[in-house]
Rosetta silent file (secondary structure, phi, psi, omega in degrees, C-alpha in Angstrom):
SEQUENCE: XXXXXXXXXXXXXXXXXXXXXXXXXXXXXXXXXXXXXXXXXXXXXXXXXXXXXXXXXXXXXXXXXXXXXXXXXXXXXXXXXXXXXXXXXXXXXXXXXXXXXXXXXXXXXXXXXXXXXXXXXXXXXXXXXXXXXXXXXXXXXXXXXXXXXXXXXXXXXXXXXXXXXXXXXXXXXXXXXXXXXXXXXXXXXXXXXXXXXXXXXXXXXXXXXXXXXXXXXXXXXXXXXXXXXXXXXXXXXXXXXXXXXXXXXXXXXXXXXXXXXXXXXXXXXXXXXXXXXXXXXXXXXXXXXXXXXXXXXXXXXXXXXXXXXXXXXXXXXXXXXXXXXXX
SCORE:     score description
SCORE:     0.000 S_00000001
   1 L     0.000  146.386  178.905   53.230  -15.068   25.153 S_00000001
   2 L   -70.352  124.290 -175.456   56.591  -13.808   23.948 S_00000001
   3 L  -136.315    9.041 -172.367   55.969  -10.828   21.661 S_00000001
   4 L   -75.958  -12.495 -177.488   59.048   -8.590   21.858 S_00000001
   5 L  -140.646  118.868 -173.115   60.474   -9.634   18.498 S_00000001
   6 L   -73.528  152.774 -178.560   58.223  -10.244   15.504 S_00000001
   7 L   -64.218  -21.808 -179.958   58.447  -13.418   13.431 S_00000001
   8 L   -82.032  -12.074  179.922   59.111  -11.336   10.353 S_00000001
   9 L   -72.605  165.858 -179.649   62.267   -9.837   11.881 S_00000001
  10 L   -65.644  144.799 -179.054   65.683  -11.267   11.121 S_00000001
  11 L  -115.102  124.513 -177.384   66.594  -14.441   12.986 S_00000001
  12 E   -93.196  118.947  176.036   70.199  -14.926   14.105 S_00000001
  13 E   -97.411  130.873  177.887   71.510  -18.472   13.894 S_00000001
  14 E  -132.709  168.864  173.169   74.551  -19.294   15.986 S_00000001
  15 E  -131.621  147.657  173.194   76.565  -22.279   17.126 S_00000001
  16 E   -84.152  115.372  167.619   78.341  -22.943   20.375 S_00000001
  17 L  -109.122   75.655 -162.758   82.055  -23.371   19.829 S_00000001
  18 L   -63.373  -33.594  179.019   82.507  -23.551   23.586 S_00000001
  19 L  -174.216  154.750  162.673   86.255  -24.163   23.672 S_00000001
  20 L   -81.893  -50.023  174.912   89.283  -25.718   22.083 S_00000001
  21 L  -134.911  116.950 -171.837   90.581  -26.505   25.568 S_00000001
  22 L   -52.816  126.775  175.634   88.231  -25.698   28.422 S_00000001
  23 L    72.725    4.012 -174.392   89.400  -22.668   30.396 S_00000001
  24 L  -126.740    7.004 -178.768   92.679  -22.406   28.464 S_00000001
  25 L   -76.302  -22.034 -174.784   91.779  -20.694   25.179 S_00000001
  26 L  -131.859  108.272 -178.505   92.399  -17.192   26.560 S_00000001
  27 L    94.482  177.816 -178.471   95.467  -16.495   28.663 S_00000001
  28 E   -99.847  157.614  179.187   97.954  -18.809   30.319 S_00000001
  29 E  -131.546  122.493 -179.030   97.327  -21.525   32.896 S_00000001
  30 L    52.582   41.897  177.659  100.015  -22.560   35.380 S_00000001
  31 L    67.049    9.744  175.415  102.561  -20.620   33.285 S_00000001
  32 E  -109.371  141.771 -177.889  101.686  -22.689   30.220 S_00000001
  33 E  -116.879  118.809  177.517  100.042  -21.100   27.180 S_00000001
  34 L  -123.755   21.794 -170.947   97.644  -23.084   25.004 S_00000001
  35 L   -71.090  174.092 -172.051   95.585  -20.127   23.808 S_00000001
  36 L   -77.366   -5.068  174.702   94.018  -19.460   20.447 S_00000001
  37 L   -82.243  -10.275  175.296   96.748  -17.037   19.347 S_00000001
  38 L   -61.906  138.748 -177.921   99.172  -19.942   18.919 S_00000001
  39 H   -52.377  -41.637 -178.698   99.775  -20.542   15.191 S_00000001
  40 H   -65.494  -37.728  178.633   98.565  -24.143   15.372 S_00000001
  41 H   -74.171  -36.330  175.273   95.329  -23.097   17.097 S_00000001
  42 H   -56.870  -43.720 -178.418   94.809  -20.187   14.692 S_00000001
  43 H   -62.662  -43.419  177.903   94.945  -22.639   11.800 S_00000001
  44 H   -61.924  -47.035 -175.667   92.349  -24.902   13.421 S_00000001
  45 H   -67.444  -39.391  176.814   90.052  -22.002   14.246 S_00000001
  46 H   -59.491  -42.396  179.047   90.243  -20.420   10.811 S_00000001
  47 H   -67.103  -45.498 -177.467   89.208  -23.714    9.250 S_00000001
  48 H   -67.618  -42.165 -179.465   86.447  -24.385   11.762 S_00000001
  49 H   -67.483  -34.739  175.721   85.009  -20.868   11.651 S_00000001
  50 H   -63.032  -40.380  177.922   84.952  -20.942    7.851 S_00000001
  51 H   -66.627  -38.540  177.155   82.953  -24.168    8.023 S_00000001
  52 H   -61.039  -45.632 -177.608   80.596  -22.607   10.550 S_00000001
  53 H   -64.012  -32.896  179.813   79.970  -19.622    8.287 S_00000001
  54 H   -65.531  -20.630  178.401   79.199  -21.917    5.364 S_00000001
  55 L   -78.219  -12.607 -174.907   76.229  -23.325    7.284 S_00000001
  56 L   101.000   -7.561  175.402   74.589  -19.899    7.387 S_00000001
  57 L   -69.157  149.525 -178.741   75.343  -19.290   11.064 S_00000001
  58 L  -124.676   -8.186 -177.630   76.588  -15.805   11.880 S_00000001
  59 E  -130.042  140.667  174.158   77.377  -15.983   15.615 S_00000001
  60 E  -118.058  128.398  174.964   79.727  -18.160   17.661 S_00000001
  61 E   -99.771  129.061 -169.350   79.266  -18.475   21.413 S_00000001
  62 E  -138.704  129.126  177.161   82.583  -19.102   23.187 S_00000001
  63 E   -73.614  131.770 -175.843   83.465  -19.550   26.868 S_00000001
  64 L   -96.239  -68.664 -179.283   86.170  -17.080   27.868 S_00000001
  65 L   -89.534  -17.376  179.887   87.347  -17.630   31.464 S_00000001
  66 L    58.566 -122.112  179.226   85.462  -20.883   32.041 S_00000001
  67 L   -91.251   13.953  171.823   86.181  -21.978   35.600 S_00000001
  68 L    81.644   17.885 -174.488   88.707  -19.166   36.053 S_00000001
  69 L   -73.791  -16.178 -177.199   91.865  -21.200   35.872 S_00000001
  70 L  -154.221  176.168  175.462   93.754  -18.701   33.696 S_00000001
  71 L   103.830   -8.993 -178.213   93.955  -15.326   31.986 S_00000001
  72 E  -154.395  167.758 -175.826   94.882  -13.129   34.938 S_00000001
  73 E  -115.911  135.481  178.069   97.305  -12.685   37.809 S_00000001
  74 E  -110.870  153.008  170.388   96.421  -12.679   41.510 S_00000001
  75 E  -130.697  121.644 -177.264   98.238  -11.301   44.526 S_00000001
  76 L    54.964   39.578  176.362   97.247  -12.682   47.928 S_00000001
  77 L    77.835   10.061 -178.542   94.208  -14.299   46.367 S_00000001
  78 E  -119.582  128.927  177.516   92.915  -11.072   44.752 S_00000001
  79 E   -61.564  131.920 -177.084   92.862  -10.486   40.955 S_00000001
  80 E  -120.228  -35.299 -177.476   95.230   -7.652   40.071 S_00000001
  81 E  -161.305  158.255  174.137   95.907   -7.662   36.315 S_00000001
  82 E   -70.257  153.494  179.184   95.391   -9.544   33.088 S_00000001
  83 L   -84.986  178.026 -171.766   98.209  -11.885   32.112 S_00000001
  84 L   -70.134  -13.642 -175.487  100.476  -11.409   29.114 S_00000001
  85 L  -109.505  -14.112 -173.764   98.422  -13.621   26.794 S_00000001
  86 H   -56.998  -54.645 -177.614   94.783  -12.747   27.532 S_00000001
  87 H   -64.763  -37.053  178.656   94.495   -9.785   25.161 S_00000001
  88 H   -60.915  -42.330 -178.062   96.570  -11.546   22.476 S_00000001
  89 H   -71.125  -42.553  177.443   94.226  -14.531   22.516 S_00000001
  90 H   -63.670  -42.189  178.072   91.027  -12.476   22.505 S_00000001
  91 H   -60.761  -41.090  178.672   92.427  -10.332   19.696 S_00000001
  92 H   -63.393  -42.413  179.466   93.274  -13.450   17.687 S_00000001
  93 H   -62.213  -43.349 -179.498   89.745  -14.809   18.156 S_00000001
  94 H   -68.850  -35.424  176.453   88.160  -11.559   17.010 S_00000001
  95 H   -63.466  -42.823  178.491   90.490  -11.354   14.008 S_00000001
  96 H   -64.348  -40.272  178.074   89.482  -14.865   12.973 S_00000001
  97 H   -61.899  -45.751  179.289   85.808  -13.952   13.411 S_00000001
  98 H   -62.330  -41.531 -178.975   86.172  -10.882   11.220 S_00000001
  99 H   -61.770  -33.095 -177.367   88.045  -12.887    8.575 S_00000001
 100 L  -102.172   10.038  177.380   85.219  -15.437    8.420 S_00000001
 101 L    60.298   43.182  175.766   82.387  -12.867    8.692 S_00000001
 102 L  -119.479  164.214  170.013   81.264  -14.093   12.101 S_00000001
 103 E  -121.413  156.902 -177.525   80.632  -12.425   15.435 S_00000001
 104 E  -116.910  132.506  166.833   81.437  -13.817   18.874 S_00000001
 105 E  -100.162  108.591 -179.794   79.313  -13.898   21.985 S_00000001
 106 E   -85.719  118.931  172.334   81.839  -14.298   24.795 S_00000001
 107 E   -89.604  111.957 -167.702   80.433  -16.089   27.834 S_00000001
 108 L   -70.034  -47.946 -170.467   82.639  -14.673   30.563 S_00000001
 109 L  -130.938  130.995  175.851   82.118  -16.995   33.541 S_00000001
 110 E   -89.241  151.396 -179.532   80.938  -20.598   33.721 S_00000001
 111 H   -61.324  -24.180  178.665   78.759  -21.783   36.592 S_00000001
 112 H   -60.277  -31.890  178.141   81.494  -24.252   37.569 S_00000001
 113 H   -75.007  -31.202  179.742   83.556  -21.296   38.758 S_00000001
 114 H   -75.770  -26.155  178.578   80.657  -19.923   40.758 S_00000001
 115 L   -73.928  156.102  174.601   80.101  -23.244   42.522 S_00000001
 116 L  -108.129  106.733 -172.519   82.064  -24.259   45.616 S_00000001
 117 L   -91.142   -7.762  173.133   83.349  -27.772   44.972 S_00000001
 118 L    43.924   49.246  175.924   85.174  -28.205   48.301 S_00000001
 119 L    81.397    3.684 -179.585   87.819  -30.500   46.845 S_00000001
 120 L   -85.840   -3.932  174.251   85.417  -32.563   44.750 S_00000001
 121 L  -131.680  160.863  174.787   87.030  -31.310   41.527 S_00000001
 122 L   -54.603  136.995 -175.206   90.663  -30.685   40.534 S_00000001
 123 L   -91.362  159.620  170.640   91.756  -27.442   42.168 S_00000001
 124 L  -146.009  159.901 -171.578   93.394  -24.338   40.714 S_00000001
 125 L   -60.869  -22.789 -174.379   94.670  -21.172   42.426 S_00000001
 126 L  -100.454    6.692 -166.495   91.722  -18.994   41.334 S_00000001
 127 L   -63.692  -25.305 -175.777   88.847  -21.317   42.170 S_00000001
 128 L  -101.945    4.356 -173.345   87.467  -19.347   45.146 S_00000001
 129 H   -59.821  -38.940 -177.318   87.784  -15.800   43.767 S_00000001
 130 H   -87.961    6.326 -178.509   84.106  -15.436   42.873 S_00000001
 131 H   -90.347   -7.269  178.759   82.932  -16.925   46.166 S_00000001
 132 L  -137.765  152.443 -170.070   83.471  -13.719   48.168 S_00000001
 133 H   -59.326  -43.114 -177.747   82.539  -10.101   47.509 S_00000001
 134 H   -64.230  -37.135  177.840   86.067   -8.661   47.483 S_00000001
 135 H   -66.456  -42.933  178.725   87.192  -11.234   44.940 S_00000001
 136 H   -63.545  -43.826 -178.268   84.236  -10.544   42.659 S_00000001
 137 H   -65.653  -40.434  178.705   84.726   -6.796   42.845 S_00000001
 138 H   -66.729  -37.315  177.917   88.471   -7.063   42.115 S_00000001
 139 H   -63.534  -40.609  177.237   87.796   -9.367   39.166 S_00000001
 140 H   -66.674  -49.150 -173.638   85.385   -6.809   37.742 S_00000001
 141 H   -68.362  -44.026 -171.008   87.610   -3.789   38.411 S_00000001
 142 H   -97.435  -23.263 -175.661   90.999   -5.170   37.373 S_00000001
 143 H  -111.711  -57.874 -175.054   90.196   -7.863   34.815 S_00000001
 144 H   -65.742  -46.592 -178.730   86.768   -7.438   33.216 S_00000001
 145 H   -64.497  -37.259  175.504   86.853   -3.660   32.856 S_00000001
 146 H   -61.690  -40.288  178.148   90.367   -3.869   31.409 S_00000001
 147 H   -65.138  -46.339 -179.897   89.064   -6.443   28.920 S_00000001
 148 H   -61.747  -41.888  179.663   86.046   -4.339   27.990 S_00000001
 149 H   -65.081  -41.227 -177.426   88.183   -1.247   27.454 S_00000001
 150 H   -61.704  -36.307 -174.650   90.716   -3.088   25.319 S_00000001
 151 L  -117.068   31.076 -178.165   88.074   -4.341   22.893 S_00000001
 152 L   -54.671  126.888  173.951   85.563   -1.523   23.187 S_00000001
 153 L    58.676   24.435  177.193   82.993   -1.500   20.382 S_00000001
 154 L   -64.226  127.714 -175.450   84.842   -4.148   18.366 S_00000001
 155 L   -66.178  -16.054  179.198   82.490   -5.027   15.479 S_00000001
 156 L   -84.455   -3.765  178.054   83.277   -8.746   15.825 S_00000001
 157 E   -92.522  118.680  176.750   81.735   -8.830   19.315 S_00000001
 158 E   -78.394  -44.662  179.841   78.081   -9.836   19.249 S_00000001
 159 E  -170.030  161.667  168.586   77.647   -9.561   23.016 S_00000001
 160 E  -106.159  121.007  178.000   79.268  -10.118   26.387 S_00000001
 161 E   -96.823  122.315 -172.799   77.450  -12.789   28.384 S_00000001
 162 E   -61.928  -43.205 -178.536   77.916  -12.246   32.125 S_00000001
 163 E  -158.298  150.933  174.084   77.660  -15.904   33.103 S_00000001
 164 E   -96.121  115.197  174.788   76.720  -19.301   31.755 S_00000001
 165 L    50.047   54.698 -177.699   73.843  -20.920   33.683 S_00000001
 166 H   -61.771  -21.078 -177.164   74.554  -19.204   37.025 S_00000001
 167 H   -57.850  -29.069 -179.027   71.474  -20.808   38.562 S_00000001
 168 H   -70.035   -7.730  176.741   73.391  -24.056   39.096 S_00000001
 169 H  -111.256    5.764 -175.136   75.542  -22.188   41.648 S_00000001
 170 E  -113.728  123.210 -170.217   72.645  -20.420   43.415 S_00000001
 171 L   -63.685  -28.802  179.392   70.986  -22.236   46.302 S_00000001
 172 L   -67.623  -23.878  177.479   67.503  -20.854   45.646 S_00000001
 173 L   -96.754  -35.906 -167.420   67.528  -22.610   42.260 S_00000001
 174 L  -137.009   84.079 -172.937   69.737  -25.616   42.913 S_00000001
 175 L   -76.758   74.099  175.606   69.753  -26.792   46.547 S_00000001
 176 L  -127.627  167.886 -175.272   72.963  -28.844   46.505 S_00000001
 177 L   -60.388  -34.190 -176.601   76.185  -28.516   48.471 S_00000001
 178 L   -71.362  -23.517 -175.268   78.031  -26.840   45.571 S_00000001
 179 L   -92.105   96.960 -176.136   75.458  -24.042   45.241 S_00000001
 180 L  -113.358  -11.112  177.056   76.289  -21.569   48.008 S_00000001
 181 E   -71.720  146.795  170.762   75.613  -18.224   46.353 S_00000001
 182 L   -95.078  147.409 -177.756   72.398  -16.392   47.185 S_00000001
 183 H   -59.902  -36.386 -177.769   70.401  -14.978   44.308 S_00000001
 184 H   -63.548  -42.413 -178.063   70.468  -11.476   45.804 S_00000001
 185 H   -71.958  -36.664  178.471   74.261  -11.288   45.927 S_00000001
 186 H   -73.070  -37.832  178.809   74.723  -12.668   42.436 S_00000001
 187 H   -61.212  -40.420  178.744   71.990  -10.467   40.967 S_00000001
 188 H   -63.610  -41.716  179.565   73.675   -7.397   42.445 S_00000001
 189 H   -67.821  -42.472  179.249   77.029   -8.429   40.985 S_00000001
 190 H   -60.728  -36.595  177.574   75.521   -9.227   37.585 S_00000001
 191 H   -64.410  -39.210  177.700   73.979   -5.754   37.510 S_00000001
 192 H   -64.629  -41.782  179.388   77.412   -4.215   38.149 S_00000001
 193 H   -65.316  -42.773  179.278   78.959   -6.258   35.335 S_00000001
 194 H   -60.654  -42.442  178.590   76.156   -5.300   32.943 S_00000001
 195 H   -64.412  -37.626  177.993   76.642   -1.626   33.751 S_00000001
 196 H   -66.863  -37.551  176.774   80.395   -1.982   33.183 S_00000001
 197 H   -60.060  -45.700 -179.357   79.755   -3.613   29.803 S_00000001
 198 H   -66.225  -39.054 -175.669   77.623   -0.668   28.742 S_00000001
 199 H   -77.546  -43.128 -170.687   80.067    1.909   30.068 S_00000001
 200 H  -106.287  -21.638 -178.143   83.405    0.427   29.067 S_00000001
 201 H  -103.018  -23.929 -177.429   82.661   -2.072   26.270 S_00000001
 202 L    52.166   51.140 -177.602   79.912   -0.251   24.387 S_00000001
 203 L  -146.101  164.131  178.230   78.402   -3.642   23.497 S_00000001
 204 L   -67.243  148.196  177.103   75.267   -5.634   24.358 S_00000001
 205 E  -118.614  142.206  176.535   75.078   -7.408   27.709 S_00000001
 206 E  -150.516  179.382  176.234   73.172  -10.604   28.463 S_00000001
 207 E  -142.534  139.116 -174.540   73.160  -13.568   30.826 S_00000001
 208 E   -91.555   84.840 -179.346   72.800  -17.246   29.893 S_00000001
 209 E   -67.310  142.523 -175.089   69.933  -18.524   32.020 S_00000001
 210 L   -71.900  -23.774 -176.564   69.774  -22.307   32.332 S_00000001
 211 L  -145.744  150.081  174.372   66.017  -22.529   31.711 S_00000001
 212 H   -59.405  -34.948 -178.367   63.244  -20.492   30.151 S_00000001
 213 H   -62.998  -20.958 -174.933   61.355  -20.818   33.427 S_00000001
 214 H  -101.161    5.515  179.894   64.078  -18.851   35.209 S_00000001
 215 H   -57.179  -35.768 -175.306   64.208  -15.838   32.889 S_00000001
 216 H   -63.559  -21.166  179.424   62.125  -13.797   35.310 S_00000001
 217 H   -64.374  -24.725 -175.285   64.935  -13.942   37.882 S_00000001
 218 H  -111.541   11.923 -172.571   66.998  -11.617   35.681 S_00000001
 219 L   -62.212  -30.297 -175.710   64.191   -9.427   34.359 S_00000001
 220 L   -91.456   -0.324  177.451   65.289   -6.350   36.313 S_00000001
 221 L   -74.046  151.123  179.054   68.937   -6.483   35.231 S_00000001
 222 L   -79.292   65.412 -179.568   70.095   -3.863   32.689 S_00000001
 223 L   -94.700  160.795  179.354   70.453   -6.437   29.893 S_00000001
 224 L   -97.522  -23.007  171.296   70.076   -5.819   26.177 S_00000001
 225 L  -154.520  151.755  176.930   68.420   -9.131   25.355 S_00000001
 226 E   -80.626  152.400 -172.164   67.069  -12.114   27.237 S_00000001
 227 E  -151.824  119.706  179.884   68.926  -15.382   26.845 S_00000001
 228 E  -137.546  163.334  179.166   67.889  -18.857   28.033 S_00000001
 229 E  -111.099  149.291 -179.532   68.802  -22.471   27.348 S_00000001
 230 E  -135.035  119.277  173.261   66.441  -25.259   26.375 S_00000001
 231 L  -127.913  114.888 -174.038   67.040  -28.998   26.762 S_00000001
 232 H   -56.583  -35.277 -178.855   63.875  -31.098   26.419 S_00000001
 233 H   -68.350  -18.851  178.152   65.079  -33.789   28.812 S_00000001
 234 H   -90.011   -3.113 -174.054   65.435  -31.133   31.534 S_00000001
 235 L  -116.330   14.513 -173.327   61.872  -29.905   31.062 S_00000001
 236 H   -62.521  -32.869 -177.457   59.870  -33.113   31.420 S_00000001
 237 H   -70.770  -16.045  178.836   58.240  -32.054   34.699 S_00000001
 238 H   -79.420  -19.834 -176.563   56.724  -29.024   32.950 S_00000001
 239 L    56.153   33.312  178.690   54.828  -31.283   30.511 S_00000001
 240 L  -132.629  132.440  173.318   55.408  -28.598   27.896 S_00000001
 241 L   -80.357 -177.791 -175.527   57.390  -28.797   24.690 S_00000001
 242 H   -59.717  -44.957 -178.099   59.371  -25.842   23.360 S_00000001
 243 H   -60.557  -41.878 -179.192   56.446  -24.292   21.492 S_00000001
 244 H   -70.085  -38.222  177.810   54.215  -24.421   24.570 S_00000001
 245 H   -62.832  -43.547  179.516   56.907  -23.017   26.841 S_00000001
 246 H   -64.922  -40.033 -179.075   57.498  -20.099   24.494 S_00000001
 247 H   -67.543  -26.906 -176.854   53.770  -19.471   24.149 S_00000001
 248 H   -89.270   -4.774  178.860   53.321  -19.445   27.928 S_00000001
 249 L   -65.473  143.262  173.041   56.034  -16.852   28.594 S_00000001
 250 L   -68.326  162.427  177.710   54.803  -13.500   29.881 S_00000001
 251 L   -56.693  134.504 -179.576   55.400  -10.516   27.602 S_00000001
 252 L  -106.847  147.614 -177.376   59.083   -9.624   27.518 S_00000001
 253 L   -90.528   -4.514 -178.853   60.483   -6.124   27.208 S_00000001
 254 L  -137.337  161.609  176.129   63.557   -7.209   25.259 S_00000001
 255 L   -59.654  153.626  179.666   64.355   -9.668   22.437 S_00000001
 256 E  -119.090  132.017  172.412   64.811  -13.308   23.427 S_00000001
 257 E  -120.738  152.314  168.591   67.497  -15.703   22.205 S_00000001
 258 E   -99.471  111.691 -175.717   68.096  -19.338   23.050 S_00000001
 259 E   -77.761  -21.997  174.697   71.802  -19.518   23.861 S_00000001
 260 E  -140.025  121.681  176.078   71.863  -23.314   23.944 S_00000001
 261 E  -133.334  116.836 -168.791   69.607  -25.552   21.871 S_00000001
 262 E   -68.237  146.791  175.881   70.849  -29.154   21.680 S_00000001
 263 L   -61.577  -39.035  172.380   71.828  -30.806   18.430 S_00000001
 264 L  -156.522  167.992  178.177   69.904  -33.821   19.667 S_00000001
 265 L  -143.161   97.500 -176.351   68.615  -35.158   22.979 S_00000001
 266 L   -56.822  -27.906  179.978   68.656  -38.974   23.316 S_00000001
 267 L   -77.798   -6.888  178.272   66.427  -38.747   26.396 S_00000001
 268 L  -134.439   76.117 -173.420   63.769  -37.024   24.272 S_00000001
 269 L   -60.448  -18.279  179.166   63.598  -38.977   20.979 S_00000001
 270 L   -77.404  -10.935 -176.664   60.718  -36.834   19.753 S_00000001
 271 L   -74.260  138.532  176.745   63.006  -33.776   19.695 S_00000001
 272 L  -133.359  125.022  179.983   64.186  -32.425   16.339 S_00000001
 273 H   -61.813  -44.682 -179.446   66.709  -29.596   16.031 S_00000001
 274 H   -58.982  -43.850  178.545   65.311  -28.452   12.691 S_00000001
 275 H   -64.977  -40.401 -179.366   61.802  -28.293   14.131 S_00000001
 276 H   -63.261  -42.287  177.615   63.068  -26.506   17.240 S_00000001
 277 H   -62.324  -41.147  178.643   64.827  -23.855   15.146 S_00000001
 278 H   -64.427  -40.080  176.750   61.677  -23.337   13.104 S_00000001
 279 H   -61.357  -44.135  178.900   59.625  -22.977   16.297 S_00000001
 280 H   -59.817  -46.566 -178.849   62.069  -20.378   17.582 S_00000001
 281 H   -65.560  -45.385 -177.407   61.918  -18.379   14.380 S_00000001
 282 H   -71.558  -21.454  178.441   58.143  -18.622   14.029 S_00000001
 283 L   -84.175   -2.109  176.481   57.632  -17.686   17.688 S_00000001
 284 L    90.957   13.213  177.375   59.397  -14.388   17.114 S_00000001
 285 L   -67.681  155.548  179.289   62.680  -15.108   18.864 S_00000001
 286 L   -78.941  -21.837 -179.867   65.674  -13.032   17.866 S_00000001
 287 E   174.403  175.058  176.000   67.885  -16.088   17.444 S_00000001
 288 E  -150.540  146.668 -176.968   69.106  -19.466   18.659 S_00000001
 289 E  -124.757  120.741 -171.098   72.548  -20.944   19.171 S_00000001
 290 E   -81.267  135.983  172.607   73.025  -24.689   18.747 S_00000001
 291 E  -100.210  115.961   -0.148   74.949  -26.752   21.301 S_00000001
 292 L  -143.515  169.980  179.698   77.512  -27.664   20.038 S_00000001
 293 L   -84.496  -44.490 -177.167   79.858  -27.479   17.052 S_00000001
 294 L   -82.401  153.134  177.759   82.836  -29.328   18.499 S_00000001
 295 L   -68.657  128.515 -179.533   82.750  -32.979   19.527 S_00000001
 296 L   -68.422  155.795  176.166   82.204  -33.247   23.303 S_00000001
 297 L   -65.723  149.600 -176.548   84.771  -34.890   25.529 S_00000001
 298 L   -60.670  -29.325  179.885   84.098  -38.549   26.267 S_00000001
 299 L  -101.437   10.601 -178.752   83.623  -37.870   29.969 S_00000001
 300 L   -75.281  154.795  179.363   81.655  -34.650   29.508 S_00000001
 301 L   -67.498  -16.619 -179.801   78.134  -34.228   30.817 S_00000001
 302 L  -105.228   18.109 -176.239   77.009  -33.517   27.242 S_00000001
 303 L   -59.028  -36.042 -177.807   78.662  -36.576   25.673 S_00000001
 304 L   -72.925  -20.165 -179.828   75.296  -38.106   24.768 S_00000001
 305 L   -76.775  -34.278  179.982   74.223  -34.930   22.942 S_00000001
 306 L    73.318 -153.959 -178.857   77.122  -35.031   20.519 S_00000001
 307 L  -127.354  165.008 -174.446   77.661  -32.255   18.012 S_00000001
 308 L   -75.732  148.544  174.370   75.577  -30.663   15.303 S_00000001
 309 L   -86.679  114.164 -179.076   75.499  -31.947   11.732 S_00000001
 310 H   -56.083  -33.758 -179.925   76.595  -29.043    9.492 S_00000001
 311 H   -63.100  -34.400  178.405   74.455  -30.418    6.667 S_00000001
 312 H   -64.923  -43.182  178.660   71.354  -30.047    8.835 S_00000001
 313 H   -64.947  -41.632  178.307   72.122  -26.383    9.442 S_00000001
 314 H   -60.550  -42.158  179.794   72.826  -25.807    5.766 S_00000001
 315 H   -65.490  -38.123 -178.207   69.521  -27.412    4.845 S_00000001
 316 H   -70.972  -37.190 -177.557   67.645  -25.348    7.418 S_00000001
 317 H   -86.251  -14.886 -172.681   69.189  -22.034    6.375 S_00000001
 318 H   -51.485  -44.698 -178.090   69.171  -22.699    2.612 S_00000001
 319 H   -65.092  -22.081 -174.757   65.809  -21.020    1.875 S_00000001
 320 H  -108.592   -4.509  179.872   66.881  -17.819    3.648 S_00000001
 321 L   -67.040  141.093  176.181   70.524  -17.554    2.660 S_00000001
 322 L   -82.513  153.750  179.002   71.425  -14.586    0.539 S_00000001
 323 L   -56.100  138.005  175.124   73.297  -15.193   -2.731 S_00000001
 324 L    98.615  -13.154 -177.040   77.033  -15.538   -2.247 S_00000001
 325 L   -71.029  -20.918  178.404   77.090  -16.866    1.325 S_00000001
 326 L   -87.999   -7.154 -175.736   78.184  -20.302    0.118 S_00000001
 327 L   -69.386    0.000    0.000   81.021  -18.835   -1.916 S_00000001
């Protein structure tokens, strides 16, 4: 059973604000800039983050590079430097977070970038960079470490998440054509990124595992807290609901958060977000982050999940909110 964080400890509620525009919120793409430092985007984000804070949530999880389409410059297919807008956009996001009394968990890399789509998705110049060792090492050395140094110990950073659901790109977990990485090579790279976060960012490091069942794959990484996602419709073969899955976990040496907990799941009508949050808190988890705040795209894989009802979060947090948080 999970016992690393007592039920009486503070519970961090977060929401996923995954993107304004996928892969384009930080840095330029194809010489076009749509990042969050633009005045029009700043205005949207200030309003949205203020609304998030009013629900009682304190953390926002945000995809940074996404599928790697922007934010840095390559030479001969190798990352060499950050582009002119990356730091401006990250700085703007952190300023907005501080203004609204929120912190950001930046998810650095999405599994879509780790997968090899072999022309089955729209292409971009950087799509294969993480598919070979030299590309991964250059991305860490020239882009990630520069990013960590620039925003070292910023109080608005909750954590740096190495990757979102990397298992979907690893053949041992997901035996499909797109999943060509081996777990050993990705685990070694993730360990290097985690060490760089500690050395150059002075901030917590984590990884967003796609399932609670797969947490053990990352147990030996130098992470500061465990982080897994839970979607009831993806867990039907386990014949265990969230409470049973949490109770069956082996003892963990670090706090556990759920980085994605769906607002609803039409394929599992018995699921209730409010109940799931209560289970997480009562089971001793350090926190949970609801997927998602923004309305999903009509053609997105999460279109049926929709977005969270702010009133539900307000109702759930109301008994524990401190005076003045609604002001």
């Amino acid at each position: 059973m999970y016992v690393a964080h007592s039920a009486s400890s503070s519970f961090t509620l977060g929401v996923n604000y995954p993107w304004l525009n996928y892969g384009e919120d930080f840095g330029s793409v194809d010489r076009a800039h749509r990042g969050c430092s633009l005045p029009s985007n700043r205005e949207i984000l200030l309003s949205e983050f203020a609304r998030i804070r009013e629900t009682g949530a304190t953390v926002v999880r945000w995809f940074l590079f996404g599928d790697g389409r922007g934010g840095f410059v390559c030479e001969n297919g190798i990352p060499r430097r950050t582009d002119q807008f990356l730091f401006k956009d990250v700085s703007a996001a952190l300023e907005i977070a501080r203004h609204t009394q929120l912190q950001i968990c930046f998810s650095l890399v999405d599994y879509l970038w780790l997968q090899d789509h072999a022309g089955r998705r729209p292409t971009h110049p950087h799509e294969h960079i993480l598919h070979f060792a030299a590309g991964r090492e250059a991305f860490l050395e020239h882009i990630l470490i520069a990013l960590f140094r620039e925003f070292r110990a910023d109080p608005a950073i909750f954590a740096w998440e190495i990757a979102n659901e990397p298992e979907w790109a690893i053949r041992e977990f997901h035996p499909v054509a797109e999943a060509k990485l081996h777990i050993a090579e990705f685990r070694a790279y993730a360990a290097e990124v985690a060490q760089a976060i500690h050395e150059f960012a002075d901030a917590p490091a984590t990884i967003g595992s796609a399932r609670l069942l797969w947490l053990k794959a990352w147990a030996e990484l130098p992470l500061d807290f465990h982080n897994a996602h839970y979607y009831p419709s993806c867990e039907k073969e386990t014949h265990q609901d969230l409470a049973k899955q949490l109770a069956s976990l082996p003892p963990l040496d670090k706090p556990l958060c759920l980085g994605e907990l769906p607002a609803q799941d039409p394929a599992a009508p018995e699921y209730s977000l409010a109940n799931a949050l209560t289970i997480c808190r009562n089971s001793g988890l350090a926190g949970a982050t609801v997927w998602r705040w923004t309305q999903p795209e009509g053609n997105g894989t999460d279109a049926s999940i929709g977005c969270v009802d702010p009133d539900l979060l307000r109702a759930w947090t109301a008994p524990t909110l401190k005076p003045g948080l609604h002001a």
